[in-house]
N, C-alpha and C positions, 0 to 999 in steps of 0.2 A: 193203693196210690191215692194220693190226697186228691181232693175234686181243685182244686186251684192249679195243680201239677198236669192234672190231667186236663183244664182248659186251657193252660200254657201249651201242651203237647198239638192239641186239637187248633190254636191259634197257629202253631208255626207250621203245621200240615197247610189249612188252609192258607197262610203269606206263601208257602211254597209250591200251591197249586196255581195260586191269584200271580204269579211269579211266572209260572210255564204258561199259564194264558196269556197272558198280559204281550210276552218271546213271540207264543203262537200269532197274534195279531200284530203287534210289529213288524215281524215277517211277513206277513200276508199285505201288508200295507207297503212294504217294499216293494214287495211281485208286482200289485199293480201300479203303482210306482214307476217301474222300468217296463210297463208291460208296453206290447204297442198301440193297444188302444188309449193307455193312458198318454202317452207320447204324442198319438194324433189327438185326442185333446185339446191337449197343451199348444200341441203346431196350431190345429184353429184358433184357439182363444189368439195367440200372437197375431195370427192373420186377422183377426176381425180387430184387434186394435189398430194392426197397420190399416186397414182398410178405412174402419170411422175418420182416424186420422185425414188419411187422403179425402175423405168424403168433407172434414171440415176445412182441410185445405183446397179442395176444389168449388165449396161453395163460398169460402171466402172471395175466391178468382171471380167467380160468377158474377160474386156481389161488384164486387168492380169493373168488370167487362160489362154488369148493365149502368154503372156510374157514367161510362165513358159512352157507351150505348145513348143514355141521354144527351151528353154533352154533343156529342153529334148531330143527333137527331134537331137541338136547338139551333146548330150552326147551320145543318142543312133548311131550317125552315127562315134562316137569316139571309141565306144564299138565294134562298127559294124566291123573297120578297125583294132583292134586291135585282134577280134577271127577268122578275116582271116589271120592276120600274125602268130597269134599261128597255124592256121589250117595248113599252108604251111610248117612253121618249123617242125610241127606234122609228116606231109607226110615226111618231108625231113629226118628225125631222124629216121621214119618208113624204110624208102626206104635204110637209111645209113646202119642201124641194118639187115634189110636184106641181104644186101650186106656181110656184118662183119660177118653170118651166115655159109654164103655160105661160105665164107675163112673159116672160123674155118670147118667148117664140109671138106674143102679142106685140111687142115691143119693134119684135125685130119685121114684124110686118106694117106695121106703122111708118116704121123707117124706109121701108122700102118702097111704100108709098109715097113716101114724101119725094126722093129722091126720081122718083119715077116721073113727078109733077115738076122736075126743075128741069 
C-alpha cells in the first residue's frame, strides 16, 4: 500500500473517531442541558434578573418618594413659620385685649364715679 493511501486510510479513521467524539460530547451536552440542575440554573439566573429589575424599579420609587419627602418637609417648615407668626400675633391680640379690658373696666369706673358725684 502506497504511504499517501495509507495516510488517506489513517485521515478518515481519525474524521471517523473525531466524528463519535465530537456525538459523544454533543450528547452529554444535552444531558446537562435538560438535566435539573441545569434547569435550576437557568430558573435562578431568570429570578436574579427579575429581581435586579425590581430592585431598579424600587429604587427608582424610592428616588421619588424622597423627591416628595423633601417637597414636604419644605411645606411643613412653611407651615411651621407661618403657625408661629399666627401664634405671636395670637399672644399680641391676647395681651392688646387684655389691656383694652383693663381700660374699659378703668373707664367704666370713672363713670361711675362720676355719676355717683351727680
Amino acid at each position: 500500500m502506497s504511504e499517501s493511501k495509507q495516510d488517506a486510510i489513517q485521515l478518515q479513521q481519525k474524521l471517523i473517531y473525531l466524528q463519535s467524539e465530537l456525538k459523544k460530547k454533543q450528547k452529554r451536552i444535552d444531558e446537562i442541558e435538560h438535566s435539573h440542575h441545569y434547569l435550576l440554573i437557568e430558573q435562578l439566573k431568570k429570578e436574579n434578573q427579575e429581581f435586579r429589575k425590581k430592585q431598579e424599579d424600587l429604587g427608582e420609587h424610592l428616588s421619588s418618594l424622597e423627591i416628595k419627602l423633601e417637597h414636604y418637609k419644605r411645606l411643613l417648615d412653611v407651615a411651621n413659620i407661618k403657625v408661629n407668626m399666627y401664634q405671636n400675633a395670637l399672644e399680641k391680640l391676647e395681651h392688646d385685649h387684655q389691656q383694652l379690658k383693663e381700660e374699659l373696666i378703668e373707664l367704666q369706673g370713672c363713670n361711675q364715679k362720676e355719676e355717683d358725684l351727680k
